[in-house]
C-alpha positions in Angstrom: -84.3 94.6 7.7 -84.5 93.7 10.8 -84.3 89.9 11.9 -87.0 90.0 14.9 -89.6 91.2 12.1 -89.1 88.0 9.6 -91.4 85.7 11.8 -93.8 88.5 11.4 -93.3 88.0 7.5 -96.4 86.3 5.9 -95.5 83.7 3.2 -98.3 83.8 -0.4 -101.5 83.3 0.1 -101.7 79.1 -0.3 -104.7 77.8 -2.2 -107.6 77.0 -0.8 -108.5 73.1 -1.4 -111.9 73.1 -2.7 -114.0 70.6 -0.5 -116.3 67.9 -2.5 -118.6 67.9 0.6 -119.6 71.4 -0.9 -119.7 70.7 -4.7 -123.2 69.5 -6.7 -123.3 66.6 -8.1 -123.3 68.7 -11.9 -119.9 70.2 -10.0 -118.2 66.9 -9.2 -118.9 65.8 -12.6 -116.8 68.6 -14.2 -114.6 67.7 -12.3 -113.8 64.6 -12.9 -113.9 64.7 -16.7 -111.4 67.9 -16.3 -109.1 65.8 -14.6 -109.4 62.4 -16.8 -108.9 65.0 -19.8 -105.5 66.1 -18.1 -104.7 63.0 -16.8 -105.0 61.5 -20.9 -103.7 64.5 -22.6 -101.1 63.8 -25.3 -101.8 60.3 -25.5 -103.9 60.6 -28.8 -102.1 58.0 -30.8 -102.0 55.2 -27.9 -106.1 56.1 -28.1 -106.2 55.2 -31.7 -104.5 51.9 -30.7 -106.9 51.3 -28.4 -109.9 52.0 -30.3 -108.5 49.6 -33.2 -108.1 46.6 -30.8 -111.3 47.3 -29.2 -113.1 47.3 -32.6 -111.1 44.0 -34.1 -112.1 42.5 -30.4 -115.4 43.2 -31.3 -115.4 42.2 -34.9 -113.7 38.7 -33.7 -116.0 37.8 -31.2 -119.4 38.9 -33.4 -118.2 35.9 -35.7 -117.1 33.6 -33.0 -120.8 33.9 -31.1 -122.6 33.9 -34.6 -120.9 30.4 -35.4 -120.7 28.7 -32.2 -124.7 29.7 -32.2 -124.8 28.0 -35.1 -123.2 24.9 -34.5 -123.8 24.5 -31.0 -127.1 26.2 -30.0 -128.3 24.2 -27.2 -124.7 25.2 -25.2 -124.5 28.8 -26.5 -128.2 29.3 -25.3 -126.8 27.7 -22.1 -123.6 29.5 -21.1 -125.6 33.1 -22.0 -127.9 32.2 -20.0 -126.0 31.6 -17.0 -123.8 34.9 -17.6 -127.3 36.6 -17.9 -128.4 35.3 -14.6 -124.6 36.3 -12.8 -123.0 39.4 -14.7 -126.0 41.9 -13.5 -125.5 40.1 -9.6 -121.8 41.2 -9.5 -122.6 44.6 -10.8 -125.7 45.2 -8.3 -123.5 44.4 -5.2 -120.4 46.8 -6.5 -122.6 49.4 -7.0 -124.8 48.6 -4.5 -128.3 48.6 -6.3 -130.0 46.9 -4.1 -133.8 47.5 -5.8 -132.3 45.6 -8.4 -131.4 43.2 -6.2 -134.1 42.4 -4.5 -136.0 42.2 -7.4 -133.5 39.7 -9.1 -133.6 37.8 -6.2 -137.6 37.4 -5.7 -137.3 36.5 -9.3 -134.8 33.7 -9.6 -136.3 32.5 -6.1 -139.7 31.7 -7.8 -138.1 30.7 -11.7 -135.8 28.3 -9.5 -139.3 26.8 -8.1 -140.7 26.9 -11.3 -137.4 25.1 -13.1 -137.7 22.1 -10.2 -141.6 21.5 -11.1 -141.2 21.2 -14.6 -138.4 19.0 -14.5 -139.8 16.2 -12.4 -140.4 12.6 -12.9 -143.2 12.2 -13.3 -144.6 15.2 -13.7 -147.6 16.7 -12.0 -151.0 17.6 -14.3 -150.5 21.0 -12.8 -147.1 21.8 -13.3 -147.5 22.8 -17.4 -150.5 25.4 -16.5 -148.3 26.3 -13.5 -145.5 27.3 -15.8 -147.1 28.6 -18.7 -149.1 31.3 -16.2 -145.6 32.1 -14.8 -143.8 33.2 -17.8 -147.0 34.3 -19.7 -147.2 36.8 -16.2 -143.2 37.5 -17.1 -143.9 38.3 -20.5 -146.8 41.0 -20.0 -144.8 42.4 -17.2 -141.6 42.5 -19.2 -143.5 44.0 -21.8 -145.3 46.9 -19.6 -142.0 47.6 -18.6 -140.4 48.2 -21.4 -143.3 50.2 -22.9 -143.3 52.6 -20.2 -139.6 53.0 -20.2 -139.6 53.9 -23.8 -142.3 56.3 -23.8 -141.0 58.0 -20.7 -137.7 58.5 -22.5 -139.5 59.8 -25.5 -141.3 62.4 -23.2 -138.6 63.7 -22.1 -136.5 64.6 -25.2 -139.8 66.2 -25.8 -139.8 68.0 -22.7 -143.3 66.6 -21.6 -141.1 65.9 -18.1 -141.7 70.3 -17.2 -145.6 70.1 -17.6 -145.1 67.6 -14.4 -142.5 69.9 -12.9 -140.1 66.7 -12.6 -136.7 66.8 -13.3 -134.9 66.0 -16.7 -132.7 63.4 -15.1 -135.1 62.2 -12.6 -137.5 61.5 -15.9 -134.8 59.9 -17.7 -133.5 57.8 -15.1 -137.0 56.3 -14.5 -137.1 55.5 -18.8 -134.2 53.9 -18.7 -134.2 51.7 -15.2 -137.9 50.6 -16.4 -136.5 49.7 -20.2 -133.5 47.9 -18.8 -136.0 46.4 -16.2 -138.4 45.1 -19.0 -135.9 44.0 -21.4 -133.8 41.9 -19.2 -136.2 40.1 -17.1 -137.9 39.6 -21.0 -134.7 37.7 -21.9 -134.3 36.0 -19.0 -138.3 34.6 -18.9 -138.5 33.7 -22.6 -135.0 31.7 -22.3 -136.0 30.2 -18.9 -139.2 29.3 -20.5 -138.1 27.4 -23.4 -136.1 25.0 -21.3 -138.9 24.4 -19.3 -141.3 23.6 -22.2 -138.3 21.3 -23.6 -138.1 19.5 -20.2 -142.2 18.9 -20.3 -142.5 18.2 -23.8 -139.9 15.5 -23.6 -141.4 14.3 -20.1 -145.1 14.2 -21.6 -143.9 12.1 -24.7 -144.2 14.7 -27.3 -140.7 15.3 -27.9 -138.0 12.0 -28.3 -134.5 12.2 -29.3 -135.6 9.7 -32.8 -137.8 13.3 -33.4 -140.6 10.8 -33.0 -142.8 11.5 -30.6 -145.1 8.5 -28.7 -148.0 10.6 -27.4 -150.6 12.7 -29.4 -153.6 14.3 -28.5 -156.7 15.5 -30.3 -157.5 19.4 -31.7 -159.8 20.1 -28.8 -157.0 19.2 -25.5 -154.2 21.8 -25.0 -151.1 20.7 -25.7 -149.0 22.5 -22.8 -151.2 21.0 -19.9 -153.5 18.3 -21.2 -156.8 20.0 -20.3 -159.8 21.0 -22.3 -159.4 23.9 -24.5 -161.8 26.1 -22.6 -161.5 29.5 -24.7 -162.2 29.5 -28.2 -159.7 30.4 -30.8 -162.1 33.4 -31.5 -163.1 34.2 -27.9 -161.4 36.9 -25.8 -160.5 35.2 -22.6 -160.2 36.5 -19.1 -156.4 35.5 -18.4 -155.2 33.8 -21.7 -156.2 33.3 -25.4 -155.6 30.3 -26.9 -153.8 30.1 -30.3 -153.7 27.4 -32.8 -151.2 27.0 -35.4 -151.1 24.7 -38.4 -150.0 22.0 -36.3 -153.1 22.0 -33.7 -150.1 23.2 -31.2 -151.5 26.2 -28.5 -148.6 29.6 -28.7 -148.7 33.0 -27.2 -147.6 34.9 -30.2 -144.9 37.2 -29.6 -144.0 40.5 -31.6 -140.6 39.8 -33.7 -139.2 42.7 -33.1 -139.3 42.6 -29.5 -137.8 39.3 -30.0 -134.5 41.2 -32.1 -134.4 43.1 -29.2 -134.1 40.8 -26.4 -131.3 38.9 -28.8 -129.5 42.4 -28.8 -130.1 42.7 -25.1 -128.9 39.0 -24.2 -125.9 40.0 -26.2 -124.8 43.3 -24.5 -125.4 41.8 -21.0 -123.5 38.1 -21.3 -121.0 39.4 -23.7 -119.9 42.2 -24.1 -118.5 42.6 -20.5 -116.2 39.7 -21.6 -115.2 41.2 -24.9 -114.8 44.5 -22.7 -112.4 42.3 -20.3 -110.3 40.8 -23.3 -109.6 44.2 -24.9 -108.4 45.3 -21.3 -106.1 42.3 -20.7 -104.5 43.2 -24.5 -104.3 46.8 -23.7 -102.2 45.2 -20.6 -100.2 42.9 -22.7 -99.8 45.6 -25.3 -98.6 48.8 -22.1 -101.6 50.6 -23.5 -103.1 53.0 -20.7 
């Protein structure tokens, strides 16, 4: 052959690189579970490792939250609180969701103004409706929120979503943003609002450290801000109702079950990105990949 034809010579065809800039987002997906799967294959027996220290990690911790709760409420209540307030922060400017954001920050901007009233010496006449309206406000919204969220989820594993001609996912984003929405600003106003009412309790002279407390007041003056009980126990009011329990205290009564569920909530958001974090730094310790 001769030598003058072998620049001519075309070498195999190469492979075309497929571009991501072309690929759906369904596409890209596929893709990236195709390569984890290669990336992981044969490594079924370090996975059952894994999995065992992940669910000991989880076991250990359960008890170690249960009894700490139980011996040390107040602080427990305390430090998941703050994680509450900080974990979802770190995790909205990594992933930069910035509706979240803004709406965590209008939030703690106005429960931070709320906080300083009610823990002021002395402490204003207005500053117990002031609060009680707040989280009250919280609490519907929460509540709303978490309604919706549910029943759009439910709508669309019933396929109500293609009556509307609106996507699967879009549907099912929406029910789960507006769950997450209601739930965790529930948790975050019922805890927020019990050290409030702590504060103005033991302020007001209803609360002492001796459990006895130095101020009473008769059946017909609210007990949160000191006025005149306006609504009738059995009167619909325009704003709030008023509720009376055996102890002539006022309480806006709360379902229990949404109560289990913010506790389940509070619990998946403070802690389990720690317990997640532990079982990574024994995987570490351990060479498990």
């Amino acid at each position: 052959m001769d030598a003058g034809a072998a620049p001519g010579l075309e070498g195999p065809p190469q492979q075309e690189q497929i571009s991501h800039t072309k690929l759906s987002a369904d596409d890209e997906w596929n893709l990236q579970q195709e390569r984890m799967y290669r990336l992981h294959r044969g490594h079924e027996s370090m996975h059952l490792e894994m999995i065992v220290v992940f669910l000991c990690a989880l076991v250990v911790a359960q008890v170690v939250l249960v009894r700490w709760r139980q011996r040390h409420g107040r602080s427990y209540n305390l430090v998941t609180l703050l994680q509450m307030w900080v974990v979802p922060l770190y995790f909205t400017i990594k992933l930069y969701w910035w509706r979240f954001l803004s709406m965590w920050g209008m939030f703690s901007v106005i429960t931070s103004y709320i906080l300083f009233r009610a823990t002021r010496k002395p402490l204003s006449g207005r500053t117990p409706r002031l609060v009680y309206k707040w989280f009250l406000l919280i609490y519907k919204l929460s509540y709303a929120f978490g309604v919706v969220g549910y029943l759009a989820i439910i709508f669309t594993m019933c396929g109500f979503n293609l009556f509307f001609r609106i996507k699967a996912r879009d549907s099912m984003d929406f029910g789960i943003v507006s769950l997450f929405y209601g739930l965790y600003y529930g948790v975050m106003g019922r805890d927020f609002a019990e050290i409030c009412s702590d504060y103005m309790a033991s302020t007001l002279g209803f609360y002492s450290v001796s459990g006895m407390p130095t101020r009473s007041l008769s059946d017909d003056i609210c007990a949160v801000c000191g006025q005149k009980i306006i609504v009738e126990l059995d009167e619909e009011g325009l704003i709030e109702n008023t509720y009376q329990l055996s102890c002539k205290h006022v309480w806006e009564r709360t379902h229990f079950l949404y109560g289990q569920i913010l506790d389940w909530l509070r619990y998946l958001v403070a802690w389990q990105p720690v317990v997640i974090g532990i079982v990574q730094g024994i995987n570490y310790s351990l060479g498990l990949e």
